[in-house]
Phi, psi and omega in degrees: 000141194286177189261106158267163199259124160248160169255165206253314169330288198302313163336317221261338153281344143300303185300319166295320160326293186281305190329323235252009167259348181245339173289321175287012196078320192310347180212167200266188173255015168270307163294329158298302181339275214274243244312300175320286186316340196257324170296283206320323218261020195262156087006089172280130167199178208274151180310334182299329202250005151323141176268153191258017166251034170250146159307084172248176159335108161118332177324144185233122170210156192282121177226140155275154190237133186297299187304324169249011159075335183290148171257176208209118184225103157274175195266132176251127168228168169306160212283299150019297188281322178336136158197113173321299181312305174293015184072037166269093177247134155341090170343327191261007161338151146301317201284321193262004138317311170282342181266339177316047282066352155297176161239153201291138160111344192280144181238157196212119159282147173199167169252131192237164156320273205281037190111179164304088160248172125358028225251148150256113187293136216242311224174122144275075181321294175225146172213112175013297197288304175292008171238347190099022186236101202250353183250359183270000000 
């Protein structure tokens, strides 16, 4: 498992998050788990000294799937904001479990709903920290 980059906002909002998802039921104890597992393993920093080739909260990003080559591009939010129809997807996804804290060009093995793939972040179209919005 790669070293990934957190911002200490998006650190300290995740983690409110699943708790505030396992008091509620709302995430399994697999998906806590494996999210849990990628916060521990992270780099913390203030939002300003993020790199802007990191995955973060808010992050709008382009990733290709190694088997079918289309690329594909959503919003990674909170789990509140998920809404499929914009391309919004949920922080406790698999996919935007695995990408969080990558960087573009970086490839990621993960368990998807439908198995072991692949995936490559291709392109951050935008990310918060890179427009100067650093509280969101």
């Amino acid at each position: 498992m790669n070293k990934i980059t957190l911002s200490r906002l998006d650190h300290i909002r995740i983690l409110k998050n699943i708790d505030n998802a396992k008091l509620s039921g709302t995430i399994n104890a697999a998906e806590a788990e494996e999210l849990l597992k990628e916060l521990g393993n992270a780099t913390i920093v203030e939002p300003q000294d993020i790199p802007s080739d990191v995955v973060t909260m808010n992050s709008e990003v382009k990733i290709c799937f190694a088997n079918t080559k289309k690329p594909v591009t959503f919003k990674i939010v909170y789990p509140e904001q998920a809404n499929i129809r914009e391309n919004k997807i949920s922080i406790f996804s698999p996919i935007a479990t695995a990408l969080i804290g990558y960087r573009v060009g970086d490839e990621i093995e993960w368990i998807v709903p439908a198995g072991l793939t692949r995936i490559r972040i291709e392109d951050i179209i935008y990310q918060p920290e890179a427009a100067g919005e650093y509280d969101v």
